[in-house]
C-alpha positions as CSV (number, residue, x, y, z in Angstrom):
1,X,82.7,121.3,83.0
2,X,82.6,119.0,79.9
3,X,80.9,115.9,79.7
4,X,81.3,112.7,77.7
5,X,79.1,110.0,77.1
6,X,80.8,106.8,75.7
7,X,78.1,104.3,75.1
8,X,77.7,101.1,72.6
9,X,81.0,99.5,73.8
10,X,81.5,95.8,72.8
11,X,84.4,95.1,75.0
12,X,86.2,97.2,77.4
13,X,89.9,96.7,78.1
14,X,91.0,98.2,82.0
15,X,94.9,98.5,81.2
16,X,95.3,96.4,84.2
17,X,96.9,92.9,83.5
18,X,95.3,91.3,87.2
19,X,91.8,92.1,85.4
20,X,92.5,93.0,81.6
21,X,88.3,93.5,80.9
22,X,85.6,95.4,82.6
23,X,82.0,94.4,82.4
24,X,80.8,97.8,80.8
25,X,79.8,99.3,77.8
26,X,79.5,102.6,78.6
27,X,81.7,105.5,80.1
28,X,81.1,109.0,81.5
29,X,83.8,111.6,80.9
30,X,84.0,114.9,82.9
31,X,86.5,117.5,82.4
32,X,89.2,115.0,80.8
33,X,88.6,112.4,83.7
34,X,86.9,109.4,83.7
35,X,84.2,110.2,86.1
36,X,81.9,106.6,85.7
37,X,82.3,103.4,84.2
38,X,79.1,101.6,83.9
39,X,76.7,104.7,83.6
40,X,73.0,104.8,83.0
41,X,73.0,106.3,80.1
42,X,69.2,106.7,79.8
43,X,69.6,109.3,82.6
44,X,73.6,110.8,81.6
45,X,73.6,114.1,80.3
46,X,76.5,115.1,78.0
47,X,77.6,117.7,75.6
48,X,79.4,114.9,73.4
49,X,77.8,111.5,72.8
50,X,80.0,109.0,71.3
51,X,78.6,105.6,70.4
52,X,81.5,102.6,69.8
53,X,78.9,101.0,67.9
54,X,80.2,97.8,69.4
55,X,84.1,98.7,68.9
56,X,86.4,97.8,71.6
57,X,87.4,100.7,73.7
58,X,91.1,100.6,75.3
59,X,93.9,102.9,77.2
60,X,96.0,104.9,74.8
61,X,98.8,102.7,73.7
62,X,102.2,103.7,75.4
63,X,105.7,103.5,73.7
64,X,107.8,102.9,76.5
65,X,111.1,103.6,75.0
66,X,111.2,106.6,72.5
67,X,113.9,108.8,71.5
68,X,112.3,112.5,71.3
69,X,114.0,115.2,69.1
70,X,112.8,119.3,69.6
71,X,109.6,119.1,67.7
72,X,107.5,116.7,65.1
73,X,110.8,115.7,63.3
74,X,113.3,113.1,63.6
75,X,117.0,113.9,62.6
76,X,118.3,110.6,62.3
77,X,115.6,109.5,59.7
78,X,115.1,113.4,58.8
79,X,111.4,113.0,58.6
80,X,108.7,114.8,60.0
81,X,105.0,113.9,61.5
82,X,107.6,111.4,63.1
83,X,105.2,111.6,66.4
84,X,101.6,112.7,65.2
85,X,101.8,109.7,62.8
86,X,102.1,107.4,65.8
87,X,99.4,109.5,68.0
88,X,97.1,108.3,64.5
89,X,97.8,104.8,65.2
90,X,96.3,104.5,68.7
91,X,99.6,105.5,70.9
92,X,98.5,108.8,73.2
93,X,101.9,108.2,75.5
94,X,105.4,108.3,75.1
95,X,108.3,107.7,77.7
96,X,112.0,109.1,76.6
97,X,114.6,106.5,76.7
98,X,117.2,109.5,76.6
99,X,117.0,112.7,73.6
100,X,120.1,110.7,72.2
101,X,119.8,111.4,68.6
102,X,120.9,115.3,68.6
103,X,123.0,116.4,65.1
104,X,126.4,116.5,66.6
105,X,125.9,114.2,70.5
106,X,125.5,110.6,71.6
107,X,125.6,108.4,69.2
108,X,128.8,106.0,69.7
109,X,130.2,106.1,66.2
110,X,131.3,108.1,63.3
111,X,130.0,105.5,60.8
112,X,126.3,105.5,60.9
113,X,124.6,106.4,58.1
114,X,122.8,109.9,59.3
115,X,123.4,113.3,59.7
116,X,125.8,113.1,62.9
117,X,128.1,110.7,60.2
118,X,128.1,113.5,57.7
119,X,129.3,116.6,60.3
120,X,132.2,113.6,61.7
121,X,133.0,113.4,58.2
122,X,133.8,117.2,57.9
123,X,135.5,117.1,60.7
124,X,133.3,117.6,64.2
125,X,133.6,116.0,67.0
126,X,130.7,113.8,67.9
127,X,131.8,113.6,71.3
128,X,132.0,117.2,72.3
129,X,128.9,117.5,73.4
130,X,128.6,114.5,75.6
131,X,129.6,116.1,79.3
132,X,127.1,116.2,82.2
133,X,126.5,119.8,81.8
134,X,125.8,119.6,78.5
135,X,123.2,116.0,78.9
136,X,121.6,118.0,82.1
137,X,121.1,121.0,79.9
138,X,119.6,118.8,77.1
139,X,117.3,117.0,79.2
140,X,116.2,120.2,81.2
141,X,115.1,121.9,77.5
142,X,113.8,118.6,76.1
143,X,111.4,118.4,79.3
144,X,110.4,121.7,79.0
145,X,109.9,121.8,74.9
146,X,107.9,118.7,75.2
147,X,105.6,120.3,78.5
148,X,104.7,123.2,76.2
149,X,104.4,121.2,72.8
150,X,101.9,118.7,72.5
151,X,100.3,118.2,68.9
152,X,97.1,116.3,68.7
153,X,97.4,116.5,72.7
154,X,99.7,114.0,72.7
155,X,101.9,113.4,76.3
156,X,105.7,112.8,75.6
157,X,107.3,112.5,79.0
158,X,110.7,113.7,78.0
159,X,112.3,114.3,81.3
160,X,115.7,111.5,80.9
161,X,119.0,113.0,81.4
162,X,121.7,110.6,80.0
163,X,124.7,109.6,82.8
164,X,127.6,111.4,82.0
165,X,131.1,111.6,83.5
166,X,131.5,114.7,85.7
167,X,127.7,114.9,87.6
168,X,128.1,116.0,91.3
169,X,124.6,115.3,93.7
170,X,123.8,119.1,93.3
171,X,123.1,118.5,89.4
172,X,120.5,115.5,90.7
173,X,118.4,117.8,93.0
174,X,119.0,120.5,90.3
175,X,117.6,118.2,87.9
176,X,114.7,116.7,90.1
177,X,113.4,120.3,90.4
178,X,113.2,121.2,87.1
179,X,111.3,118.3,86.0
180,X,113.8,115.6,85.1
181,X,112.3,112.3,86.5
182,X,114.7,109.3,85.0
183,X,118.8,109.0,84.7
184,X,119.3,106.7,82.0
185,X,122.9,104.9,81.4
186,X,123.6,105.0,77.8
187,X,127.1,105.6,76.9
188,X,129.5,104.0,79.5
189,X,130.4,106.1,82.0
190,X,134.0,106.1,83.0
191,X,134.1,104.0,86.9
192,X,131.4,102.0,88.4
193,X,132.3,103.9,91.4
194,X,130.8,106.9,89.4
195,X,127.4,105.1,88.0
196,X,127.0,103.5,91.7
197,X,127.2,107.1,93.1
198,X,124.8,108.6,90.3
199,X,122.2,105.7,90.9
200,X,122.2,106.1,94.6
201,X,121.8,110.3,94.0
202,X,119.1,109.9,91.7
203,X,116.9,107.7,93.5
204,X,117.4,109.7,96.6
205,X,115.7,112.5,94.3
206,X,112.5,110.5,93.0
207,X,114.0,110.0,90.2
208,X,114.1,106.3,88.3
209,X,116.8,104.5,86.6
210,X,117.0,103.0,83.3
211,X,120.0,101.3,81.6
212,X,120.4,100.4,78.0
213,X,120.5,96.7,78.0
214,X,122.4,95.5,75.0
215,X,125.9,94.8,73.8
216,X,128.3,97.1,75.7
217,X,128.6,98.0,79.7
218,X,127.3,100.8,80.7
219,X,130.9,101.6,82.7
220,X,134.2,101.1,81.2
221,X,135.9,99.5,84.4
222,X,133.3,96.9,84.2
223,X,134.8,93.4,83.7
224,X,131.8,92.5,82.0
225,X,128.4,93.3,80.3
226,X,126.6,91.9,83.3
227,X,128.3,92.7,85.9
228,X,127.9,96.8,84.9
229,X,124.0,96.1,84.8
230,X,124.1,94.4,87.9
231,X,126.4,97.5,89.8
232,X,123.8,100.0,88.4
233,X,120.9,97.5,89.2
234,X,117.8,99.9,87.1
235,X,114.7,100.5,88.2
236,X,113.6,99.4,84.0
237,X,116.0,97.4,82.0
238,X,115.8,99.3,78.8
239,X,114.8,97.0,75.8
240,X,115.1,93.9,77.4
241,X,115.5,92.2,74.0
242,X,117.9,94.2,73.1
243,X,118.2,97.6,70.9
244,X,118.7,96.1,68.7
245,X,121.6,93.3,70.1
246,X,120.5,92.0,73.7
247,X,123.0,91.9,76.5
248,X,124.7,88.4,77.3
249,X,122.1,86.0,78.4
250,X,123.4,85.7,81.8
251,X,122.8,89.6,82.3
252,X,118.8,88.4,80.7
253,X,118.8,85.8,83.7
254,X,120.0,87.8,86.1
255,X,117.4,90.5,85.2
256,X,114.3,88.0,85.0
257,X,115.4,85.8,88.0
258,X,117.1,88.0,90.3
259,X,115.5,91.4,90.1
260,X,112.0,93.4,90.2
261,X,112.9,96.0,87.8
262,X,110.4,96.3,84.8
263,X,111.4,94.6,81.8
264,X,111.4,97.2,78.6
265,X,109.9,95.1,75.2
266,X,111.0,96.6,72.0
267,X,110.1,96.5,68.2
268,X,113.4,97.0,67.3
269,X,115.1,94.0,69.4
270,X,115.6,90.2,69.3
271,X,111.8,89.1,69.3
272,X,113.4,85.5,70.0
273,X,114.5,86.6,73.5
274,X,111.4,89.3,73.6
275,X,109.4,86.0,73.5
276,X,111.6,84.4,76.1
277,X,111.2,87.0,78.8
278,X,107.7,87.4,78.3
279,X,107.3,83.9,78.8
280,X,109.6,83.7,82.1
281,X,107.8,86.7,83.9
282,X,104.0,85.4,83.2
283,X,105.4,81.6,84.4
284,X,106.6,84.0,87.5
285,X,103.3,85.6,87.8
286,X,104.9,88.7,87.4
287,X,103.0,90.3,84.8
288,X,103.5,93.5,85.5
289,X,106.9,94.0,84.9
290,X,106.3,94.2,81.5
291,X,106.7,97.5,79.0
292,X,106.2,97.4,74.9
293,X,108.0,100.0,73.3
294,X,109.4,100.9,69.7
295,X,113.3,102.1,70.5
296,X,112.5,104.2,67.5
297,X,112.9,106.7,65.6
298,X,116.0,104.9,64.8
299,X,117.8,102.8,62.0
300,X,115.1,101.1,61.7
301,X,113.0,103.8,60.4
302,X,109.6,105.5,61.5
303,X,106.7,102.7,62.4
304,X,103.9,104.0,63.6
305,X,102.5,100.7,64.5
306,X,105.1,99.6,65.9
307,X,103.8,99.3,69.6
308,X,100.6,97.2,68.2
309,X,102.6,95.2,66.0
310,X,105.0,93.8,69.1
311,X,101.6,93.4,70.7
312,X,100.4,91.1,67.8
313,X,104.2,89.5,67.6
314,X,104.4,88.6,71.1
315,X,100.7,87.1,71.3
316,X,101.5,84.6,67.8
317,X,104.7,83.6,69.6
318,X,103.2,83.0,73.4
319,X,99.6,82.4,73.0
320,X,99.0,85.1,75.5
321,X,95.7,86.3,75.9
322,X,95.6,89.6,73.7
323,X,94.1,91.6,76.5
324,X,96.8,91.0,78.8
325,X,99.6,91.9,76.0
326,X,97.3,95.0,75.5
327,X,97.5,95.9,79.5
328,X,100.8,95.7,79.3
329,X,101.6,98.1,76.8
330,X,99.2,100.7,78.5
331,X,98.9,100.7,82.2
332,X,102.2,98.8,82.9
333,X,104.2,101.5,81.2
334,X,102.1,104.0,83.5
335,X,102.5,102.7,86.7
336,X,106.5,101.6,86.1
337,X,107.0,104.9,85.2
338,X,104.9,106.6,88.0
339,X,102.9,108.1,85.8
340,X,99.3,108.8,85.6
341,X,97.0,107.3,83.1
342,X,97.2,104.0,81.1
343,X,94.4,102.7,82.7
344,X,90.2,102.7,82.3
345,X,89.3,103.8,85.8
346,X,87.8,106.4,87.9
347,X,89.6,109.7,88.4
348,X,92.4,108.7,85.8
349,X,93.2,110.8,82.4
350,X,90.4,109.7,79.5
351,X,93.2,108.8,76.8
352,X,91.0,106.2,74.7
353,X,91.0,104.7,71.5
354,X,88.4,103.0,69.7
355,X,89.6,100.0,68.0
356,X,88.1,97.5,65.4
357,X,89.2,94.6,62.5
358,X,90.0,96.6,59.5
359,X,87.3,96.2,57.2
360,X,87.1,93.5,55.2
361,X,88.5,91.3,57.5
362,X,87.6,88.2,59.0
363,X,88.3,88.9,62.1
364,X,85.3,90.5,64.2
365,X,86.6,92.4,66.8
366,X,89.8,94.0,67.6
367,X,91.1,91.0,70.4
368,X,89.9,88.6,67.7
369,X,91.9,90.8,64.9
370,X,94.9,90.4,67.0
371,X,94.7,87.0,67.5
372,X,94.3,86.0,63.9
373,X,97.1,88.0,63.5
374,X,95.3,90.6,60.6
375,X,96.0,94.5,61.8
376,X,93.3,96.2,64.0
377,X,92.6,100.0,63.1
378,X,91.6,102.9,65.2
379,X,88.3,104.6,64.5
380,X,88.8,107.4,67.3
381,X,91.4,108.9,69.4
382,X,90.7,110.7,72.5
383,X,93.0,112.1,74.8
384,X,92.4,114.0,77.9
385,X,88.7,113.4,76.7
386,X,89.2,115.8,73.3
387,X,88.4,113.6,70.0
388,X,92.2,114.0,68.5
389,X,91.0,112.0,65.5
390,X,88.2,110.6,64.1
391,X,88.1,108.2,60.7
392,X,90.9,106.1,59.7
393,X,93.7,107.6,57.6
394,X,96.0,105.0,58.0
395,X,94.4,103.3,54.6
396,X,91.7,100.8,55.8
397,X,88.4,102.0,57.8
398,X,87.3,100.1,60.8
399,X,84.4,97.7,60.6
400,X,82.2,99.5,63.4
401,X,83.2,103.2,63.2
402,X,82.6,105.1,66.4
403,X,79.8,108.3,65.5
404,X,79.6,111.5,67.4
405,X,76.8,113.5,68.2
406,X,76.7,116.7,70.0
407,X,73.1,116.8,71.7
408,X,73.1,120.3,73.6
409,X,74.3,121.7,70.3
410,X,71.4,120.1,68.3
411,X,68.6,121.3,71.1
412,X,70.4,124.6,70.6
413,X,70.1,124.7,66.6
414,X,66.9,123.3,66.8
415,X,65.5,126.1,69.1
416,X,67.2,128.9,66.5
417,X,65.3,127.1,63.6
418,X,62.3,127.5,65.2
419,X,62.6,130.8,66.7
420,X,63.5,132.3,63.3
421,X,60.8,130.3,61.7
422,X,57.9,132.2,64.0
């Protein structure tokens, strides 16, 4: 068994918007877990020492809506490091909103500027692939690549099968016991019958339901935008703010006012009606319903920071504490999503990241940072309690850089120096 000792902590953020800060400033790791918050540290033993050196100390970030390809590498910008480079700026989690950017599938027209454009304009069908055998086969691999494939550690929950015309309740338990653990509507479907049908199946599985929340119905019988959202009525209203268009404000109401589901943030969106929602659920004492995401990679490019910077948008536009906006984007995503982790607390996954101002900044701390709206850095990124990165390389250093010292190791050396010496 491992053991890490976290110690010199200036401020400690829970994950947990009821109680976004926890009276600590010390940790004790054990085996990937967080074992004791509050620890004597006089009296700890650990192979790792870590001191914050009064850094702030915070869940993994979580991107609640990405868009996973097979590996490190995004098609649609045809870049690679598209994941690791956002792992570097502080997020440990990602949630699929749906493998939707596969050369040749998905995407709803011929004219965007990427590589499925360029194979329409030679003459392939874009739409061939998009069948319910071929989406359950897709999601089944993209769960199972992403299990098995984890650079710098990171956890990508790719387990979203996209709704497709033609499932049968078979494909749901199929899909349920292979790991798929969210249907998300995307591209409409052909009869509300069908998407009322698929809803009900997949929920009777475990299984969560997402719907893209924008400018098209989800069903193409739907008389309406709204009216499709409200048949499906998701468990998470995918970008909320739209991805990038919103959906009709009545369908925003409806979702605010009339429903429970969580309520999916995005970079990407309307950060006009981003702000609005936030506003409406926090007025509703609601807070956990909502999730920051990116909705990227996408045509908006690769932004690693893109989770922090809605953080940041979202607080100059509400005044919302920074904490809160911070527990939102960590354990909210976890706990909408039934997943573990997202949260400092006993028993639960150590995914950690140090933060502090950048350097050079007059900000003083990482809440304050935020608030003053200047860009916080990471100094250290753990996950599953393994140091995944340590120093900046996202171009400015920390003020209060986390060190690590390895005291078992030392005692060790230090008894081989000595023994050789006699």
């Amino acid at each position: 068994m491992t053991r890490t000792l976290v110690r010199g902590v200036g401020t400690l953020i829970s994950g947990d918007v009821r109680a976004p800060l926890i009276d600590a400033s010390t940790l004790l790791i054990e085996s990937g877990r967080i074992a004791e918050i509050g620890v004597d540290e006089s009296t700890a033993t650990a192979d790792t020492v870590i001191d914050a050196n009064g850094s702030t100390v915070a869940p993994g970030l979580w991107d609640s809506h990405y868009h996973p390809y097979f590996g490190d590498y995004s098609p649609r910008q045809e870049a690679g490091s598209t994941v690791t480079r956002v792992v570097k700026a502080g997020v440990t989690s990602f949630v699929s909103a749906g493998a939707g950017h596969q050369p040749g599938m998905y995407l709803p027209s011929p004219n965007l500027p990427n590589v499925q454009a360029v194979r329409a304009a030679k003459g392939a069908d874009p739409t061939r692939a998009r069948d319910a055998r071929g989406s359950k086969a897709l999601a089944i691999a993209m769960h199972r690549a992403w299990t098995d494939y984890r650079p710098m550690r990171v956890k990508v929950y790719a387990g979203t099968v996209m709704a497709e015309d033609g499932f049968a309740r078979d494909d749901f338990v199929d899909m349920a016991a292979h790991g798929i653990r969210m249907l998300k509507f995307l591209r409409p479907v052909s009869r509300i019958a069908d998407a009322v049908a698929y809803r009900n199946w997949a929920a009777d599985v475990g299984m969560l339901v997402m719907t893209h929340t924008g400018n098209r119905a989800v069903t193409k019988d739907s008389p309406s935008i709204t009216r499709s959202l409200q048949d499906v009525h998701p468990d998470i209203a995918g970008h909320i703010n739209g991805g990038p268009t919103p959906a009709p404000r009545d369908a925003i109401d409806w979702f605010v006012e009339e429903t429970d589901a969580a309520l999916d943030t995005v970079f990407i969106g309307n950060m006009r009606i981003g702000v609005d929602v936030v506003r409406r659920i926090v007025e509703r004492d609601e807070p956990e319903r909502i999730l920051i995401g990116s909705d990227l990679p996408g045509g908006t490019g690769i932004v690693p920071t893109a989770v922090l910077r809605t953080i940041q948008l979202l607080h100059q536009f509400t005044d919302l504490p920074a904490a809160l906006l911070v527990c939102m984007a960590t354990g909210n995503t976890a706990r909408a999503n039934r997943l573990p982790g997202g949260v400092v607390a006993v028993g639960e996954p150590a995914d950690l990241v140090f933060w502090d101002a950048a350097d050079g900044s007059e900000s003083d701390s990482f809440l304050e940072s935020i608030e003053q709206g200047d860009r916080p850095y990471p100094g250290l990124v753990m996950i599953d309690g393994e140091i995944v990165e340590h120093g900046n390389p996202l171009l400015l250093e920390p003020k209060r850089m986390p060190t690590v010292s390895h005291p078992a190791r030392a005692a060790t050396d230090e008894r081989i120096a000595v023994g050789a010496s006699a």
